[in-house]
C-alpha positions as CSV (number, residue, x, y, z in Angstrom):
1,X,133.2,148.9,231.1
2,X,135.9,146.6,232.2
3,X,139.1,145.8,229.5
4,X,137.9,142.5,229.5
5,X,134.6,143.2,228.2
6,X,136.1,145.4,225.6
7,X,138.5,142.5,224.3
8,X,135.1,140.3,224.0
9,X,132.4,143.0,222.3
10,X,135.5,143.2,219.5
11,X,136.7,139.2,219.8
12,X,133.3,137.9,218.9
13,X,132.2,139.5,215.7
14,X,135.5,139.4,214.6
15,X,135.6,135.9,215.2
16,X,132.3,135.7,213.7
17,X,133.5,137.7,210.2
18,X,136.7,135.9,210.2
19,X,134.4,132.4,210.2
20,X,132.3,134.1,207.2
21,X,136.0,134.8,205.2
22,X,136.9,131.3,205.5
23,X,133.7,129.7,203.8
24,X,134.2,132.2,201.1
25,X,137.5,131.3,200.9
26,X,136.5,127.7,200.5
27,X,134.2,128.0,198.2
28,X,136.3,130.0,195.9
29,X,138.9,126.6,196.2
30,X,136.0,124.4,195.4
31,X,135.7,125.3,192.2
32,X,132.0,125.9,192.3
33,X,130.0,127.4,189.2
34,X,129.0,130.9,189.1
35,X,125.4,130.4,190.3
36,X,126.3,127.7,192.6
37,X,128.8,130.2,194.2
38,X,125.9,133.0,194.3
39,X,123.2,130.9,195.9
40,X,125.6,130.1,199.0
41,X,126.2,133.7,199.4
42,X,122.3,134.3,199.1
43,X,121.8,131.4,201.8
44,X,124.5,133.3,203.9
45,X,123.1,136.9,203.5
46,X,119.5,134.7,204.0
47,X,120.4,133.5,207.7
48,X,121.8,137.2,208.9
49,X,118.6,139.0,207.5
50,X,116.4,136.2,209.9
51,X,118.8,136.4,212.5
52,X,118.4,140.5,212.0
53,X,114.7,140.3,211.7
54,X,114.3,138.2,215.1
55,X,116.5,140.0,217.2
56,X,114.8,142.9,216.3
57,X,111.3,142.0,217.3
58,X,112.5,140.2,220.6
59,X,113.9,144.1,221.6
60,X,110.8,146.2,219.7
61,X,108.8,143.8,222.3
62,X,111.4,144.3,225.3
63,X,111.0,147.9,224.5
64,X,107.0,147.9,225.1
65,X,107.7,146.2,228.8
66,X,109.9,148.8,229.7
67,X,113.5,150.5,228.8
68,X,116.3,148.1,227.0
69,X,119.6,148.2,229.1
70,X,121.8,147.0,226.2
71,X,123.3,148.4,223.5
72,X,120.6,147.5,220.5
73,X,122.4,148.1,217.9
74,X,125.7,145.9,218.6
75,X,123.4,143.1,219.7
76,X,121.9,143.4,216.5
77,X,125.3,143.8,214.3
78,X,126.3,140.7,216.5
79,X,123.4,138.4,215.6
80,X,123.6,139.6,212.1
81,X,127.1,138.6,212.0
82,X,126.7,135.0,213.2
83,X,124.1,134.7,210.9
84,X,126.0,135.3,207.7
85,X,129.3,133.6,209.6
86,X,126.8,130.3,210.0
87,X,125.1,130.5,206.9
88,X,128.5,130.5,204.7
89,X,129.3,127.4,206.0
90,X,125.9,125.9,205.6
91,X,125.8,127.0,202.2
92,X,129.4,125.4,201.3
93,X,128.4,122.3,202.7
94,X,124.9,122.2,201.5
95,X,125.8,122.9,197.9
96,X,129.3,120.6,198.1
97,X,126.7,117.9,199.5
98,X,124.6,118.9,195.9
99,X,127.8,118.9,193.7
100,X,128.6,115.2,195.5
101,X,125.3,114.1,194.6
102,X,125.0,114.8,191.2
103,X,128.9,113.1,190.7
104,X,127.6,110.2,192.5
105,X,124.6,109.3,190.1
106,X,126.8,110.0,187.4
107,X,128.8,107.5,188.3
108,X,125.9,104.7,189.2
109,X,124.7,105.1,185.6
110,X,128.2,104.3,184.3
111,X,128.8,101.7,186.4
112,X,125.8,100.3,185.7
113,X,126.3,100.5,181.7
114,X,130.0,99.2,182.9
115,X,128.1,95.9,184.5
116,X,126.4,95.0,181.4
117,X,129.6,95.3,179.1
118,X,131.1,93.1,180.9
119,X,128.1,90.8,181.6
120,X,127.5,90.5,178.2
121,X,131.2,90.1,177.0
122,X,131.4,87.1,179.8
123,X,128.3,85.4,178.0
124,X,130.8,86.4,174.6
125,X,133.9,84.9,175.7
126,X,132.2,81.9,177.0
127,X,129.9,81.2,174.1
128,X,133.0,81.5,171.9
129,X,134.9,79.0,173.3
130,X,132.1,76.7,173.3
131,X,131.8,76.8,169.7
132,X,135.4,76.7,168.6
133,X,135.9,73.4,171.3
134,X,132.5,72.1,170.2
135,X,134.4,72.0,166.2
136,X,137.8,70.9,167.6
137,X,136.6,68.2,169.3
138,X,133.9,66.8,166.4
139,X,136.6,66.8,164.1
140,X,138.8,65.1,166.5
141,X,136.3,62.2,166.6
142,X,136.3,62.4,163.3
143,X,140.4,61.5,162.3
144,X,140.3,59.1,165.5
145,X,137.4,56.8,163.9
146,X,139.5,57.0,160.7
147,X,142.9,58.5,160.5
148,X,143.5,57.6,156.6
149,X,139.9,59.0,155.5
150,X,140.3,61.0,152.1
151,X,139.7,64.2,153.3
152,X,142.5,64.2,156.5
153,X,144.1,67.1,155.3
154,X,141.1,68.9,154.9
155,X,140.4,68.2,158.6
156,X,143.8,68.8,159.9
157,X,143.3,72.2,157.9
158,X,139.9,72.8,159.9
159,X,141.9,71.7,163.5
160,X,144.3,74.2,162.8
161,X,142.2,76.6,161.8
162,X,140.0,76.6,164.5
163,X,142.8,76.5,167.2
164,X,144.6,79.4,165.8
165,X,140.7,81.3,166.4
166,X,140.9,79.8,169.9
167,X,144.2,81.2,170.8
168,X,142.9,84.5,169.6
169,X,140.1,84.1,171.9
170,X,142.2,83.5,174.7
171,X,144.7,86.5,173.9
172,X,141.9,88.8,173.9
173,X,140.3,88.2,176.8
174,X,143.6,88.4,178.4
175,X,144.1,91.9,177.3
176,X,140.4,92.6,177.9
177,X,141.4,91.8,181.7
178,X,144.8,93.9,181.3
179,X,142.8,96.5,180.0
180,X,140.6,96.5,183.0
181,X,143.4,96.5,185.7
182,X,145.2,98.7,184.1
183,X,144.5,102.3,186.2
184,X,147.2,104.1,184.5
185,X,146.6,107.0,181.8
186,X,149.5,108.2,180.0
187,X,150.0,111.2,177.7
188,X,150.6,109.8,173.9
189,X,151.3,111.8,170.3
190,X,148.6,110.4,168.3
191,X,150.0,110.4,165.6
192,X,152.9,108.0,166.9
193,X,150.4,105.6,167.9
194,X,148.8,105.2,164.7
195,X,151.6,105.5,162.6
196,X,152.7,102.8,165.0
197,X,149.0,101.0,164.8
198,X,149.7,101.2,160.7
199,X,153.0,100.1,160.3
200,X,152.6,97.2,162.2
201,X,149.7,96.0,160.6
202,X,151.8,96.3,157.1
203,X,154.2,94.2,158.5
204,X,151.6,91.5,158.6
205,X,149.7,92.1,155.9
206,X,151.7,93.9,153.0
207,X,149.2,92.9,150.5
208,X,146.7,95.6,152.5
209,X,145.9,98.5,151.0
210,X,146.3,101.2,154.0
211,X,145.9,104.9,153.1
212,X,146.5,107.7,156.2
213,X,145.3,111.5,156.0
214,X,147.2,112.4,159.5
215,X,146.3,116.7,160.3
216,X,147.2,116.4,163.9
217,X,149.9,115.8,166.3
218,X,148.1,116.4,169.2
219,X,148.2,114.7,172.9
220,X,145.8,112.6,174.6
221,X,146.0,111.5,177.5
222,X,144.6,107.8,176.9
223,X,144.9,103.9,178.0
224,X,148.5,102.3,177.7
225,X,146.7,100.1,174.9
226,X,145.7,102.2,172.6
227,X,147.7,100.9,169.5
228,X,146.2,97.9,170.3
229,X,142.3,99.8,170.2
230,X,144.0,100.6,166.4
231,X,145.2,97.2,165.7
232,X,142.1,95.5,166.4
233,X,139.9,98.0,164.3
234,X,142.6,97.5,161.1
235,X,142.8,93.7,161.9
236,X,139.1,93.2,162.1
237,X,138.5,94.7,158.5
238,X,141.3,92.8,156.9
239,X,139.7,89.2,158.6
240,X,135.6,89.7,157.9
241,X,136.6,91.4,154.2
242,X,138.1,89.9,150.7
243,X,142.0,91.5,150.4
244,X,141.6,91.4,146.6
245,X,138.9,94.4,147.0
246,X,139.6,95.5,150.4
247,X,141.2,99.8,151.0
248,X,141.1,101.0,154.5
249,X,142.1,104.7,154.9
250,X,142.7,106.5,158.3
251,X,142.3,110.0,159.3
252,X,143.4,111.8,162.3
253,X,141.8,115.2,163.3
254,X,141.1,117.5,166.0
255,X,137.4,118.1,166.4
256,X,135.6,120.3,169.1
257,X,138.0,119.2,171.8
258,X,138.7,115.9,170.8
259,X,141.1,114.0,168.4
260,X,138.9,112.0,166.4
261,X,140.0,108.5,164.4
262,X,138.2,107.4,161.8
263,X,138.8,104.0,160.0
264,X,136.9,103.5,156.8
265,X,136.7,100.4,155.3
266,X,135.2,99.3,151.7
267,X,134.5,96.2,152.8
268,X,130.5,94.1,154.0
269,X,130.2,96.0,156.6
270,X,129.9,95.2,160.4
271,X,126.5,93.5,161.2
272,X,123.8,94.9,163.3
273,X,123.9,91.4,165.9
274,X,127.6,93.0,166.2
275,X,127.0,96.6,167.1
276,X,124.1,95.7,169.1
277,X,126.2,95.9,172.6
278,X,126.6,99.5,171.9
279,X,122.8,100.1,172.4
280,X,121.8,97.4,175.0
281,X,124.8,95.5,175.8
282,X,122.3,93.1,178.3
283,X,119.8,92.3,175.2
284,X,122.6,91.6,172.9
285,X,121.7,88.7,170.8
286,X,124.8,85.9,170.6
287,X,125.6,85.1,167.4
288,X,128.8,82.6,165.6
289,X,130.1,85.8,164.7
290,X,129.8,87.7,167.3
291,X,133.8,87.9,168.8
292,X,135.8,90.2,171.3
293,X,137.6,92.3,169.8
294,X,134.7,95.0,169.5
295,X,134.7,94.1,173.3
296,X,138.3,95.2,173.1
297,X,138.4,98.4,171.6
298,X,135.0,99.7,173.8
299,X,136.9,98.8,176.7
300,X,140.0,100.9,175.8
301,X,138.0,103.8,175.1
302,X,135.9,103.5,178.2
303,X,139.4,103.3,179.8
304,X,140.6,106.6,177.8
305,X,137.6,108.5,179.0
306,X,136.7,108.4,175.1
307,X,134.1,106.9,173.0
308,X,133.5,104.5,170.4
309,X,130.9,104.6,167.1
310,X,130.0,103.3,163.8
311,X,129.3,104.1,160.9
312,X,127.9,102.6,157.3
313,X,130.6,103.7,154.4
314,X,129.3,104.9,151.4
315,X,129.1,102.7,148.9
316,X,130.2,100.0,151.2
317,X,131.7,99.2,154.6
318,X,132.1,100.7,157.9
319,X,133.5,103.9,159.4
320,X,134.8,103.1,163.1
321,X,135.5,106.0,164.7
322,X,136.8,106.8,168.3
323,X,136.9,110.2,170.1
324,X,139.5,111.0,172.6
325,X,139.6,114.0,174.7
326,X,142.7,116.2,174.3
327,X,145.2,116.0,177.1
328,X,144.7,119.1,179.6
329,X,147.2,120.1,181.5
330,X,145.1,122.8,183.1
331,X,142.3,120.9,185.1
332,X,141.7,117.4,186.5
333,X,140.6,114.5,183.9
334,X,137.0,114.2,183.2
335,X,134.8,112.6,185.5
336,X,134.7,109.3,183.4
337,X,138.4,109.0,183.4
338,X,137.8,109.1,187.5
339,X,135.2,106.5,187.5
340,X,137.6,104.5,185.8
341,X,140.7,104.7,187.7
342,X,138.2,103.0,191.0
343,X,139.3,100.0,189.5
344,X,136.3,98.6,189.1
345,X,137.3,95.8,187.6
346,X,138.1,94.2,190.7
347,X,134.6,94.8,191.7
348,X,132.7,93.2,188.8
349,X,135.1,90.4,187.7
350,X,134.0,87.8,190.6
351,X,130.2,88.9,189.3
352,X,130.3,88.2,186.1
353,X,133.2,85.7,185.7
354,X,135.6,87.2,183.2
């Protein structure tokens, strides 16, 4: 036997093994499950067992026609070799293709959840501004046919009020848009933002009674607008409840991997019409009432990779509470934090004309 042959007989199946080392390599790097990583071997040792099997019966029948002239065993070592070496990679890709799939549905079902949102807080946005312009402009009409009548101030009052809710309107949907483009995620001390949230809130409305039951000073790694996710939740119970009456108390705790806000108010309560989005944002019902700033706060927690509730408070009032996942510094951000950062914004503003 010639050098050259002896070089080949040891190139091949070591070519072969090193090929098999590499997929197991890779799929120890792509962070596969357990069971995931098991099958691939079992699809691997699969294909070298066939490939074993066959080359077997093609010499048992060789060997009925007359004598073999090869070495059987290395030619079956070698075909059992390139069958685990192909079947590794097959198994990587195979499963990797699974894995792909499975992120890819998860991420049509929130986009299409994400398409209704905003669908539905288009119609909002739109609706509202046809109602507060629809007032402005009757009362307009009103001082123009008589700008002495008895009740001017009372109208001027209603003008005033009613373009203070229209500016409101327009601020919000602007930060619903920032909200949107906004890709970036940034580690925050929760209890900085609220304190934050709190304070500022005092500022404006001293006469608020605002209780906080802080336990935590954990991180999450949320939406740039957080405080503002806080603001709007304080601001909308002090606006839809009487201040003479009115407590709010926050707390702040960490609860099975998540920091957890809750707002309590002891105010009416939040309406069904209002919450409705949460459920079937598409079927949502428009009412007068029905404004953005729940729009607001869904979409910052959406953005944070967190989630947004309700609750009734007992005797009166609601509970608003939003979950954020804890900032790991160990692993990549959850998939929804992912979907997210796609900026997909982009892709459904021209749709549904926000």
């Amino acid at each position: 036997m010639s050098a050259t042959t002896t070089w080949i007989e040891a190139g091949i199946p070591s070519l072969l093994s090193l090929s098999f080392v590499y997929a197991g390599y890779r799929v120890t790097k792509a962070d596969f499950s357990l069971d995931m990583s098991l099958r691939v071997v079992i699809i691997s040792l699969g294909l070298a067992c066939i490939a074993i099997t066959t080359t077997t019966l093609v010499f048992v029948v060789f060997a009925l026609q007359g004598p073999i002239l090869v070495d059987t065993g290395w030619v079956i070592f070698l075909t059992g070799t390139a069958g685990a070496a192909s079947g590794a990679p097959l198994g990587f890709y195979y499963y990797q293709q699974q894995r792909q799939n499975e992120l890819l549905e998860t991420q049509y079902e929130e986009i299409a959840m994400l398409h209704k949102r905003l669908s539905v807080a288009s119609r909002v946005l739109r609706h509202n501004l046809r109602n507060e312009l629809t007032i402005i402009l009757g009362t307009t009409e009103i001082l123009r046919e008589d700008p002495t009548a008895s009740n001017a101030d009372e109208l001027f009052d209603r003008l005033e009020k009613h373009h203070r809710k229209l500016r409101s309107i327009s601020e919000k949907s602007g930060h619903i848009r920032k909200v949107w483009e906004t890709e970036l995620l940034v580690d925050q001390p929760i209890d900085g933002v609220v304190s934050d949230s709190v304070n500022h809130i005092r500022a404006v409305e001293p006469a608020v009674s605002i209780q906080t039951d802080i336990r935590t000073e954990a991180m999450v790694d949320a939406h740039p607008h957080l405080e503002l996710a806080i603001k709007e939740a304080l601001t909308n119970a002090i606006t839809h409840n009487s201040l003479n009456s009115l407590v709010i108390e926050i707390c702040v705790f960490e609860r099975d991997g998540h920091v957890r806000i809750e707002i309590a108010d002891t105010g009416s309560g939040i309406s069904e019409d209002e919450l409705a989005f949460l459920d079937s944002p598409s079927e949502t019902a428009l009412t007068h009432g029905t404004g953005l700033g729940l729009w607001l706060m869904d979409a910052i927690m959406l953005r944070s990779g967190g989630e947004l509730s309700f609750q009734e408070n007992d005797p009166s009032g609601t509970i608003v509470i939003m979950d954020l996942p804890l900032t790991d510094t160990e692993s990549d951000r959850p998939l929804s934090v992912e979907l997210w950062n796609m900026n997909l914004f982009e892709q459904f503003k021209s749709r549904v004309g926000i």
